[in-house]
C-alpha positions, 0 to 999 in steps of 0.5 A: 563662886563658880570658877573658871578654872583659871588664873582670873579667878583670883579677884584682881588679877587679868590676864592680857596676850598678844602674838605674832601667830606667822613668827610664832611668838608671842607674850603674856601679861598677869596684871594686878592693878593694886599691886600683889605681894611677889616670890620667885623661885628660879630652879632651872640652870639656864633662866633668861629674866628680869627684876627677880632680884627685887623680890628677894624678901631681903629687899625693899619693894614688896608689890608687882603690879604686873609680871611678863612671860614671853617668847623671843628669848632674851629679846623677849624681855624688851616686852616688859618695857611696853607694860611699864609703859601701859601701867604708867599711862593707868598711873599705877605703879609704886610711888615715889613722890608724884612718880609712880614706877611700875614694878614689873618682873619678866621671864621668857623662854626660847622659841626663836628656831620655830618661828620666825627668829629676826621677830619677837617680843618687843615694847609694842607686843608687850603694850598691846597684850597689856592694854588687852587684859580682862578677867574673862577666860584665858586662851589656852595653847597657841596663845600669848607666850605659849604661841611657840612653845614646844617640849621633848627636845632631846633630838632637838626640833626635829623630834619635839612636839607642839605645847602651849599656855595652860591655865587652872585654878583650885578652890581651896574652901574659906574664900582662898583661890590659888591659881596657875598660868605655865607656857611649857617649853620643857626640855623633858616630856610632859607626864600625866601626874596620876599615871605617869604616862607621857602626853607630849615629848620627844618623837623617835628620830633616827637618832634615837630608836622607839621605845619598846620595840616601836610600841609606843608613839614617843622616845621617853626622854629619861630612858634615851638620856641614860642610853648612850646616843643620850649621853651624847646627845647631851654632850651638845644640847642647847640650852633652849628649854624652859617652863614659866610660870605665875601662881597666884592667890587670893591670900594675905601673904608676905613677901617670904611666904610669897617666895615659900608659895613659888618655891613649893609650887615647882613641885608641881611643874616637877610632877608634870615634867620630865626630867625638871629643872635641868642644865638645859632648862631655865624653870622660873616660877613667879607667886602673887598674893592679893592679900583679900583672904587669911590662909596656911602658907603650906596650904597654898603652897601645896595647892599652888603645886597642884594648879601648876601641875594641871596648867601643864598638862592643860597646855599641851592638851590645848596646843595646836600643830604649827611649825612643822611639829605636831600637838596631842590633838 
C-alpha cells in the first residue's frame, strides 16, 4: 500500500476542513464513521477542550466517531456542535435505544489576536468542515485549524512567525499505520528533531537582541527565556499558545492503551517543539484506534511520537506569510 503520508492512511478515518482565510481561523475534522477507541493525553498547562473526561479509561464510552481541532479559542469549541450535528444527520453516533449520540471530543487553540477576533469557529464551520471529509490528501499549512497558527511567541505577535497544520504517516510493517494531523500554535520555536536546528520561532525584536551577534535569523526562545528581559518577559506572558493534535492507527487498541499511544506520542511534539509543554501552552494530544490490525502498544506508541514529530515540522515548512508574520517559504 502506497502511502500518502498522511492521516488518511489509516483505512477509516477522514479528515474534512473549513476556514475563514480574511479572519484567519478555521477548524479540522478527524472523523471515524464506525467509531474509533480514543485516548487524551493534555500535558499543556493551559488546554481549552471538551469531552476529554469521556476518555478517561475509567469511564463508560470507549468510541469517537469524530474529534475537532480549532481555532477561535474557546469560542472555537461551539464548532464540535456542528459535527454532532453532521454525524447525527449520517445516523452515526452511540446508541441509546433509537437514539444515536455522536461522541465528539474538541481541542482548540488560540488565534484570535491574528485575524479577525469577533470571528471564529462556530456550529456552522464546523458542519461545513465535517460535511467535506474525504480520504484523499489533507491541505497542509494555512488550512483548517491551522489557518491562524503561529509559534516563537515569546516577544509576542510582534516576533512570532506564521505555522500551520501538518500531517504524516508511518508504515509500520505487518499491515499497521500510525498516523498524525498537529495545528502548531507553540509558544516555543519548532526545532528540526535530527539537528536541532530551528526552522520557525521567535524573531529578534527590540525587546530581545539576536543571537550570536546577529548571525542568526531567530532570537531562540530557550536562550532569551534564561536571560533577563526573558525572565521578564514571562512575568507578563499570555497564555495563547498551544499545539493540537490527532494520532491515530489502524491497531486494535484498548481504551488504556489508546491514552498509552497519546501519552507516548507527545514525545514527539516535545522533540519538535521548543520549550514543550509550558504554563503558557495547552499541549493536547488526541489517539484513535481503528481496531483492524493486531499490534505492540509501545510500538506504536513509539512511532505515533515520531509521525507527530514530522507533522510539526511539516506545517510549518508548509504555512503560508499572512497576517503581517512571516512563513519558512
Amino acid at each position: 500500500m502506497k502511502l500518502k503520508n498522511a492521516i488518511t492512511d489509516i483505512p477509516g478515518i477522514e479528515v474534512g476542513q473549513a476556514q475563514d482565510e480574511d479572519a484567519l481561523t478555521g477548524c479540522t475534522v478527524v472523523l471515524c464513521r464506525k467509531g474509533a477507541v480514543g485516548g487524551v493525553d493534555v500535558r499543556g498547562s493551559a488546554p481549552g477542550t471538551r469531552e476529554t473526561d469521556l476518555l478517561d479509561p475509567i469511564n463508560l464510552v470507549d468510541k469517537v466517531h469524530a474529534v475537532v481541532l480549532a481555532g477561535g479559542s474557546a469560542f472555537g469549541l461551539d464548532a464540535a456542535s456542528g459535527v454532532m450535528k453532521y454525524l447525527a444527520e449520517q445516523k452515526i453516533g452511540y446508541g441509546l435505544g433509537r437514539q444515536r449520540v455522536p461522541i465528539v471530543p474538541a481541542a482548540i487553540l488560540f488565534d484570535l489576536g491574528l485575524g479577525k477576533s469577533n470571528r471564529h469557529p462556530d456550529p456552522e464551520m464546523g458542519y461545513a468542515a465535517a460535511a467535506a471529509v474525504g480520504s484523499g490528501p489533507i491541505a497542509e499549512g494555512n488550512a483548517g485549524a491551522g489557518t491562524g497558527a503561529t509559534v516563537g511567541k515569546i516577544f509576542g505577535l510582534a516576533g512570532a512567525m506564521k505555522s500551520g497544520l501538518g500531517t504524516a504517516s508511518l508504515d509500520l510493517g505487518g499491515g499497521v499505520i500510525v498516523g498524525a494531523i498537529v495545528a502548531v500554535n507553540a509558544f516555543g520555536d519548532v526545532v528540526d528533531p535530527a539537528s536541532g536546528q530551528i526552522l520557525a520561532g521567535a524573531r529578534p525584536t527590540k525587546l530581545g537582541p539576536v543571537k550570536l551577534g546577529g548571525k542568526s535569523r531567530f532570537a531562540d526562545t530557550m536562550e532569551v527565556m534564561k536571560s533577563f528581559a526573558g525572565r521578564t518577559i514571562l512575568g507578563v506572558a499570555t497564555r495563547s499558545n498551544t499545539v493540537i493534535a490527532v494520532v491515530a492507527t489502524n491497531a486494535k487498541l484498548t481504551k488504556a492503551e489508546a491514552t498509552k499511544v497519546a501519552q507516548m506520542a507527545q514525545d514527539g511534539l516535545a522533540r519538535a517543539v521548543r520549550p514543550a509543554h509550558t504554563m503558557l501552552d495547552g499541549d493536547t494530544v488526541f489517539a484513535l484506534a481503528t481496531g483492524q490490525k493486531k499490534a505492540d502498544v509501545s510500538t506504536v506508541g513509539a512511532y505515533a511520537a515520531e509521525a507527530l514529530a514530522q507533522a510539526i515540522v511539516r506545517a510549518v515548512r508548509a504555512a503560508k506569510s499572512a497576517g503581517g508574520l512571516p512563513a519558512t517559504e
